[in-house]
N, C-alpha and C positions, 0 to 999 in steps of 0.2 A: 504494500500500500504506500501511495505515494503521501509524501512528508505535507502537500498541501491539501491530500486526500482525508489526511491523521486532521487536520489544524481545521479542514469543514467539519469534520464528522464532529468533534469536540466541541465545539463552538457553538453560541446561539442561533447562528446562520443557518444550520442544517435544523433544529428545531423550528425555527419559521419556517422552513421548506415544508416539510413536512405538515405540521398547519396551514399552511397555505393548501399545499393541496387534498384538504378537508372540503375546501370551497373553489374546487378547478381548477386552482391558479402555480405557474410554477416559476419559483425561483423570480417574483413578482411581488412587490408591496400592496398592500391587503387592500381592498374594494376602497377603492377613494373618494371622497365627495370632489369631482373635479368641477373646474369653470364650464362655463355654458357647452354642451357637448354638442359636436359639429358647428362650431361658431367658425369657421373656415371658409371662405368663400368658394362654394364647388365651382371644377372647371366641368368647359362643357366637353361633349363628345368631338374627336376629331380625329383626322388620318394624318396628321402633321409628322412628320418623321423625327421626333426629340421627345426627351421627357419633359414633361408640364405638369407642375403643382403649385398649389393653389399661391395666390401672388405675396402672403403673408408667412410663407414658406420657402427654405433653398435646399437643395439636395447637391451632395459633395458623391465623386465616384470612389473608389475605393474595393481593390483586390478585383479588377479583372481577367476574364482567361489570360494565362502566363507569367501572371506577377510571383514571384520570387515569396516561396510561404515563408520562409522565414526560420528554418530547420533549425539550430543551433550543430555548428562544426559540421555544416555540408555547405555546397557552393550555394550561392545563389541567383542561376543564370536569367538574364534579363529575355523580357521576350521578342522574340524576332517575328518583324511583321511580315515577312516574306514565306512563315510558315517551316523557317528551315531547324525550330530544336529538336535536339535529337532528344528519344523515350526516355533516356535517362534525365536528361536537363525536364521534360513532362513532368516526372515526380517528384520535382519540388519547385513546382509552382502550379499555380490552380489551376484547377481542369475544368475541364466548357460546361457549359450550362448549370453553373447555378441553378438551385432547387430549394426542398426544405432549410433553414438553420435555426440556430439559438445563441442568444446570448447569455455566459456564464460569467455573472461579476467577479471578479479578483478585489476590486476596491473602488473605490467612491468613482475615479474617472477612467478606470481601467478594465480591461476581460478577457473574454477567449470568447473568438465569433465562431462557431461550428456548422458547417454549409456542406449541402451534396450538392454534387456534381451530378447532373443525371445520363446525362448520353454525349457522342460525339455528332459533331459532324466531318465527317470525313475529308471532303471537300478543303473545308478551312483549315481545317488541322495539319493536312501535309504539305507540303512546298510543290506537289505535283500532284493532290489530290487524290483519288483515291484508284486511279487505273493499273497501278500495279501495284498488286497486295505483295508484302513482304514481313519477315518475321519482327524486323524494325517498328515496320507499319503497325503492326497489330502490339507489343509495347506497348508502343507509344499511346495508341488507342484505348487499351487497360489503365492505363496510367492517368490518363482523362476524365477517366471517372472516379468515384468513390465520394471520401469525404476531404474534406480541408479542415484542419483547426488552426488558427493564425491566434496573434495578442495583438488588441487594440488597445490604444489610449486614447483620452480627448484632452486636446493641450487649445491653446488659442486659433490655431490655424484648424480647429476641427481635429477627427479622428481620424490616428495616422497608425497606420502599421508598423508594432512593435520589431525590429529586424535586428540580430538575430534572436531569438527566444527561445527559452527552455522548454516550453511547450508548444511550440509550433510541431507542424505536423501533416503527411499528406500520407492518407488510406485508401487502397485503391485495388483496381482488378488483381494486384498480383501481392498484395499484401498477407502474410500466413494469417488467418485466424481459429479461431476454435468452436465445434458445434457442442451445441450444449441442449440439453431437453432429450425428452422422450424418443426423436427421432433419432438421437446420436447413438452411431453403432449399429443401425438396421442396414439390414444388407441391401438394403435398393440407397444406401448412403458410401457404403462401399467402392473405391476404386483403385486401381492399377497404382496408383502413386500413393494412396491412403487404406490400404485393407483393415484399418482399423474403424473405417466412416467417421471421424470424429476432429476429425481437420483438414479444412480447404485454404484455397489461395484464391482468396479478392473478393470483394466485394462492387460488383455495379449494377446501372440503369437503378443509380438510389435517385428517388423524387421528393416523396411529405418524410414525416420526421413525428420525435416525439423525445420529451424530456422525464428521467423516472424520478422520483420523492428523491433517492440519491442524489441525484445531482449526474447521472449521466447520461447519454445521447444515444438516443435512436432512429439509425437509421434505415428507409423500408425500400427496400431492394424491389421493381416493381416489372418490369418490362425486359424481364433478362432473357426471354425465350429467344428473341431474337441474333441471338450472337452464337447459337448452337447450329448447327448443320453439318452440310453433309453434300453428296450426290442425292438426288432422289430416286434415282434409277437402282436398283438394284438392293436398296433401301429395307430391311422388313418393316413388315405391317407395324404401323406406329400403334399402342396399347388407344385404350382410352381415355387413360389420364396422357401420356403426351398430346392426345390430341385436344384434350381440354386444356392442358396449359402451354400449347402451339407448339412444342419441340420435337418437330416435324421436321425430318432431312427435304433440304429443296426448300424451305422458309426464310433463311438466315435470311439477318440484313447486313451481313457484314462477311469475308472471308476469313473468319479466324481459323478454320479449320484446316485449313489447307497447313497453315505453320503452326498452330500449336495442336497438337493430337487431340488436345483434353476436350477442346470444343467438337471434336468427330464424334457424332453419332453413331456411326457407327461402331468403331473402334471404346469408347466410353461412354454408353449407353445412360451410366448413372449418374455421369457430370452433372447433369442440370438440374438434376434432384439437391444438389446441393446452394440450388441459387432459391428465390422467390423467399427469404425468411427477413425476418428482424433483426440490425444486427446492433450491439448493445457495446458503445464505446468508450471509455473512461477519458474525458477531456484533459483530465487534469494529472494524466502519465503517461507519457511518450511511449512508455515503454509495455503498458499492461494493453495483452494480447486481446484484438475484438472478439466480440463472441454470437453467433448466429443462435437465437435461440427459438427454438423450433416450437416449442407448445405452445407458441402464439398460431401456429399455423401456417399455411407455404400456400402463396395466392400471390396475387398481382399485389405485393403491399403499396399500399396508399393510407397515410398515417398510424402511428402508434401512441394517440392523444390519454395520459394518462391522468387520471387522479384516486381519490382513495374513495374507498367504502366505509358507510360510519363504522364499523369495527377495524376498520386499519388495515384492510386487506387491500392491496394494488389492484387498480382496475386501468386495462389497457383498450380502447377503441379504435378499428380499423376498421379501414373500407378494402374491396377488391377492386381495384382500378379497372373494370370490361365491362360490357356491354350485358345486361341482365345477372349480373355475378351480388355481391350480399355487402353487410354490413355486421360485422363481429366485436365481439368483446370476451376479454380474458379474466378472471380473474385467479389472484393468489389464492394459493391455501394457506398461507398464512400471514399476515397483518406485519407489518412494514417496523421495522425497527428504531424506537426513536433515538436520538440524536442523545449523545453521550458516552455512548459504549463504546466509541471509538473503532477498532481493529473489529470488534465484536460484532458489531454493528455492521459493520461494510461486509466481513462476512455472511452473516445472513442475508442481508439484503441481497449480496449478489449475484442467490440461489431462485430469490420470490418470482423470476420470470420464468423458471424449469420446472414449476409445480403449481398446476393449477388447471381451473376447469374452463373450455374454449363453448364458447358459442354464438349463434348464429342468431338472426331479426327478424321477426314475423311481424309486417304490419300489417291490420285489420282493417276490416270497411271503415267501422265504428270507431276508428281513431284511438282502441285500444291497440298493445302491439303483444311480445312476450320473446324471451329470451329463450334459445332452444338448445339444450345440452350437446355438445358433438365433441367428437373422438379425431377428427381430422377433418382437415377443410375441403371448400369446393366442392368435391364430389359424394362428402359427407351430405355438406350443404341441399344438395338436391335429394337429394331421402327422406328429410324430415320437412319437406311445403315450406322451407322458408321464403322471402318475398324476396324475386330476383328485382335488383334496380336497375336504375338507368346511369351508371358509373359513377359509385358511392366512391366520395374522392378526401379531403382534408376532412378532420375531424376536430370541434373545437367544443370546449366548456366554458359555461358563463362561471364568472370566478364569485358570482355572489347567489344566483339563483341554484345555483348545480344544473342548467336545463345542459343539453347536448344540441346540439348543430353540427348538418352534415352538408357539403354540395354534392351534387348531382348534376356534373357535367353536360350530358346530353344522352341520347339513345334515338340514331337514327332510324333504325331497327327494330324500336318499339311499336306492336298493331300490325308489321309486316306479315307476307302470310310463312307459316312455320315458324315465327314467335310467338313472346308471351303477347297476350292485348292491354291495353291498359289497366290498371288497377285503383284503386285509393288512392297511394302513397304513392305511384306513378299512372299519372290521370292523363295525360295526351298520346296519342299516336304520335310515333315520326316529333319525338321531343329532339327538337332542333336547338333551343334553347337550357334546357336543362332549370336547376331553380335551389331551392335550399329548404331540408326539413327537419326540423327539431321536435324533439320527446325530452320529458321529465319523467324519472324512472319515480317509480313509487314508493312513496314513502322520503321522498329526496333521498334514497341511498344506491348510490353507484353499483352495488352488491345484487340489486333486487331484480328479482326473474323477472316483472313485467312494467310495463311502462305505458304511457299517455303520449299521443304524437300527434302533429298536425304540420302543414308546408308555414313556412316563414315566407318565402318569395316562389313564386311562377315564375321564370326570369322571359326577357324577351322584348319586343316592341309591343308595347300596348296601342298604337297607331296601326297597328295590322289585327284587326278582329280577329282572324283564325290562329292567330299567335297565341292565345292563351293566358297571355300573362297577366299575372297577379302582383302585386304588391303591397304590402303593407300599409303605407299612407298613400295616400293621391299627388303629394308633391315628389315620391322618390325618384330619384335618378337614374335610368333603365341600366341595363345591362345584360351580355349571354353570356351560356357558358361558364359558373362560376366553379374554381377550385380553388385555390389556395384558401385559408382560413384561421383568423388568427383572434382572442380576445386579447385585449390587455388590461392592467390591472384595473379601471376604471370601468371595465364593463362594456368597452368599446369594442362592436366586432367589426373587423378589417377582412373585406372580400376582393379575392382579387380572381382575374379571369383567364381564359386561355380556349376563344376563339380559335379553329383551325385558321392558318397565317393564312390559306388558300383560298379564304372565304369570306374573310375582312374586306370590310367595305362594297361586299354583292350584298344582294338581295337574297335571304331578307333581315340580313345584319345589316344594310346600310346605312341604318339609321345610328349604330352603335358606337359606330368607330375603330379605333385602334384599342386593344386589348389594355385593363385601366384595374383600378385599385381602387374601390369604394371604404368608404367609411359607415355603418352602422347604427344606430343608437336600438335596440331593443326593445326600450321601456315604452319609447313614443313611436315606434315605425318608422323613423323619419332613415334616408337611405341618400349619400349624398357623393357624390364622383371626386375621390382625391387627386389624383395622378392618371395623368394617361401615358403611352408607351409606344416608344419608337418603333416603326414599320417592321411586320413580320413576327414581331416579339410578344412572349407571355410573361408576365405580371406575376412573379411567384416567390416564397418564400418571405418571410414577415417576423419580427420580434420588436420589441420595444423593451427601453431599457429601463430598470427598475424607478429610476427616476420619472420615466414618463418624455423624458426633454429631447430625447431621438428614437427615429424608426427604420430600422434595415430593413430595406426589400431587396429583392433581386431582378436583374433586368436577363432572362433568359432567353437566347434563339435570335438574339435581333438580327432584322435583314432575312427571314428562311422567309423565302418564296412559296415552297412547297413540303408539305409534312416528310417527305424524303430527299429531304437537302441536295436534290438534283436540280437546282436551278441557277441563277445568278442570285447574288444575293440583293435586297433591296435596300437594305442600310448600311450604311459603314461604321454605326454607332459603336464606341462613343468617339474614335479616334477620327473618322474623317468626314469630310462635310457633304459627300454625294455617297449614292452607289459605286462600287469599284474604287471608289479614292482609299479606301483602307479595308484591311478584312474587320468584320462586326467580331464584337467581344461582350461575352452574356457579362455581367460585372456587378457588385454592390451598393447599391444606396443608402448614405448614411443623411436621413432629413432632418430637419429640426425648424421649428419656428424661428422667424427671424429674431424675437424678443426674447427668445429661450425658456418660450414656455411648455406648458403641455401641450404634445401632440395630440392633434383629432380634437382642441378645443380650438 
């Protein structure tokens, strides 16, 4: 256990965590009475190629793809805009596409930002793109993903990246980790380089996130089928489950098979059995090994939003990021260790993710719902009538109410014929839109088998009748598509969106704009447009710091033309002033009011 590991666990810091999250909230100053909520002047919708926030606001950039993480006693190679670092110079500096993060205070102006990485693109990433695959190439491409942990400060010129630091950090496709849980050790985890099943190399395609009562980072590995293949010719018959979790020879999006064996299908059948998990990071030690831990279950992960049950037991909420797939929750079998025991304490807690009972979300006509016991996911899932959605995505807790809020990105496929038809909890055909639905579990305890649910938002143009959309007040500010999802301590929920790049600004998004970052208020409905987002680009990943006085987002994908980065790009953000003037760089935003006050007032 690491020495600043000992000095949280000890401390009063780790007992307010821990209380805090009693009432949703993590690693967050307790429900605050703040100034007028959403007193910001919303901006309007638009396809302007830059970010825009609101005029009483500036946003500083900070750690984009390439920048130099900041290892202590490794190089720190700058990034070359020409596309020419080689894999090794890739892991250690940040990898493309920004996704979930958090922030972990060290002190009053200081912390560790923790952020995925979720995918590459190819294209940009190599000096020659991506026509000839090589074993460099694919590196390098491992290496682009995973996690980043850096150390921030806020000094007068704003928040600058701590260089070099003791806890800096880059985790990624080829980094050793270790499985842990119920699945560690079964032979369909078993492989050629691991016959023990109980440790792999890397973690990618991580997207949402989640922080535990400890104090450490989770991140959910979500879209990883696509990096496994093969020939398809010659192929045997893919099982059922590969074909419900796509690892299908003749699928890939990528050639990693060709040079690293592990991704052949054929040849390691059970490699990608060891990808789709949770995986559980310790921020604050460079050196303690990540751990994939599996009785959360193995699905497209999208969030792992926890907080506690009133008897102290860990409660984890995730979504299956596809198309009619579910919405799950974990809990411990045993209640969360308070803060004191030190060494004691960090041990047990380390175990509460490996023991516990998984299940799955039924919602009802009648706007009852009920939690449904499973043994394993996804194809558990379809045996016991749980409610398929329309791509249950970010998962977020009100920090004063305990309700849950989920998005529901979209399901074009929903009403289609050979789908499910509409339902209650997903009410349109051909959800083009997507919207947001919240439940309050019974009894207000995270623990309890059944729950009370109803939609928060329809999402959509309310100017198109056969759109659907709903919204909570009459004055909100529309929007599609929502995923990212974030509360902060004040009760303020922060939505952000992710529009396909391909479809921005058609019909019948026109009216929507470029892909944007709302602000919230719950109590009154009121829904107001904070940020909008350079050409191409999704609006993802959110924290705000215990203070309230800054908020990191992420600027992901900017400039992608087309959902398979085969096209020109459309931005050059943030480095150059047109298309082609520069390659785009997904990257961090650190906002704050001009007067340095609370954000989102």
């Amino acid at each position: 256990m690491s020495l600043y590991r000992r000095t949280f666990l000890q401390s009063g810091a780790a007992a307010a965590v821990v209380a805090l999250f009693r009432h949703g909230s993590a690693l967050a100053a307790p429900l605050s009475q703040a100034p007028a909520a959403l007193g910001f002047t919303a901006v309007p919708t638009t396809l302007r190629d830059a970010v825009v926030v609101p005029p009483e606001y500036e946003w500083q950039l900070l750690y984009p793809w390439g920048t130099p993480t900041g290892v202590a006693g490794q190089p720190m190679p700058a990034f070359a805009p020409d596309g020419s670092n080689s894999a090794a110079d890739q892991a250690l500096q940040a990898g493309m596409h920004h996704d979930g993060m958090h922030f972990f205070p060290l002190a009053a102006d200081r912390g560790l930002l923790v952020m995925n990485h979720e995918y590459t693109d190819e294209q940009l990433l190599h000096a020659d793109g991506s026509q000839a695959w090589s074993a460099e190439k694919v590196r390098k491409s491992l290496h682009a993903m995973g996690v980043s942990v850096i150390e921030i400060e806020r000094t007068r010129r704003g928040w600058q990246q701590v260089r070099p630091s003791a806890f800096a950090r880059r985790i990624h496709g080829r980094t050793p980790m270790r499985i842990a849980g119920p699945a560690a050790g079964s032979p369909l985890m078993r492989t050629a380089a691991n016959p023990s099943g109980d440790e792999v190399l890397g973690t990618f395609a991580n997207c949402a996130m989640g922080v535990t009562p400890w104090g450490t980072y989770l991140s959910c590995e979500e879209n990883f089928h696509g990096y496994f293949g093969g020939p398809k010719d010659g192929a045997p018959a893919p099982s059922a489950a590969e074909r419900r979790y796509g690892t299908v020879a003749g699928s890939q999006w990528v050639e990693y098979w060709r040079f690293d064996e592990r991704f052949d299908l054929r040849r390691h059948p059970n490699e990608p059995n060891r990808f789709g998990w949770v995986v559980e990071i310790d921020p604050f030690d460079p050196a303690a090994r990540p751990v994939k831990r599996t009785a959360l279950g193995r699905k497209r992960q999208e969030s792992a939003t926890c907080t506690l049950a009133k008897d102290g037991r860990v409660v984890v909420y995730m979504g299956d990021d596809a198309r009619f797939e579910y919405i799950y929750k974990f809990v411990s079998h045993r209640p969360v260790a308070q803060a004191g025991d030190g060494a004691r304490a960090a041990a047990h807690n380390s175990r509460l993710l490996d023991e516990g009972i998984l299940y799955v979300a039924r919602f009802d006509a009648d706007g009852s719902g009920r939690w449904i016991e499973l043994v394993h996911a996804r194809l558990a899932a379809d045996a016991v009538d749980a409610t398929p959605m329309d791509r249950p995505e970010w998962i977020a807790v009100h920090p004063g109410t305990g309700e849950v809020y989920v998005t529901l990105t979209n399901n074009s496929q929903r009403g289609t014929p050979g789908k499910s038809a509409p339902d209650a909890a997903n009410p349109r055909a051909i959800d083009l839109f997507g919207g947001i639905l919240k439940w309050r579990e019974d009894g207000g305890d995270a623990g309890s088998s059944r729950f009370a649910w109803t939609h928060f938002v329809l999402a959509g143009d309310p100017g198109q009748p056969e759109s659907g959309a709903r919204y909570p007040s009459a004055d909100a500010d529309i929007f599609g598509s929502p995923d990212g999802l974030h509360f902060d301590a004040g009760g303020l929920l922060w939505i952000q969106t992710d529009m396909s790049s391909q479809l921005i600004g058609k019909p019948p998004y026109a009216a929507l704009g470029n892909n944007q970052m709302l602000c919230a208020d719950p109590a009154s409905g009121r829904i107001q447009r904070f940020l909008t987002a350079p050409n191409g680009s999704e609006v993802t990943g959110c924290v705000v710091t215990p203070d309230r006085r800054t908020l990191f987002v992420n600027i992901q994908h900017p400039g992608e033309a087309r959902d398979d980065g085969h096209a020109a790009p459309t931005s050059a953000w943030p480095d150059g002033t047109a298309p082609g003037s520069a390659r785009p760089r997904s990257a961090t935003l650190a906002i704050r009011r001009r007067d340095g006050g609370i954000v989102g007032t």
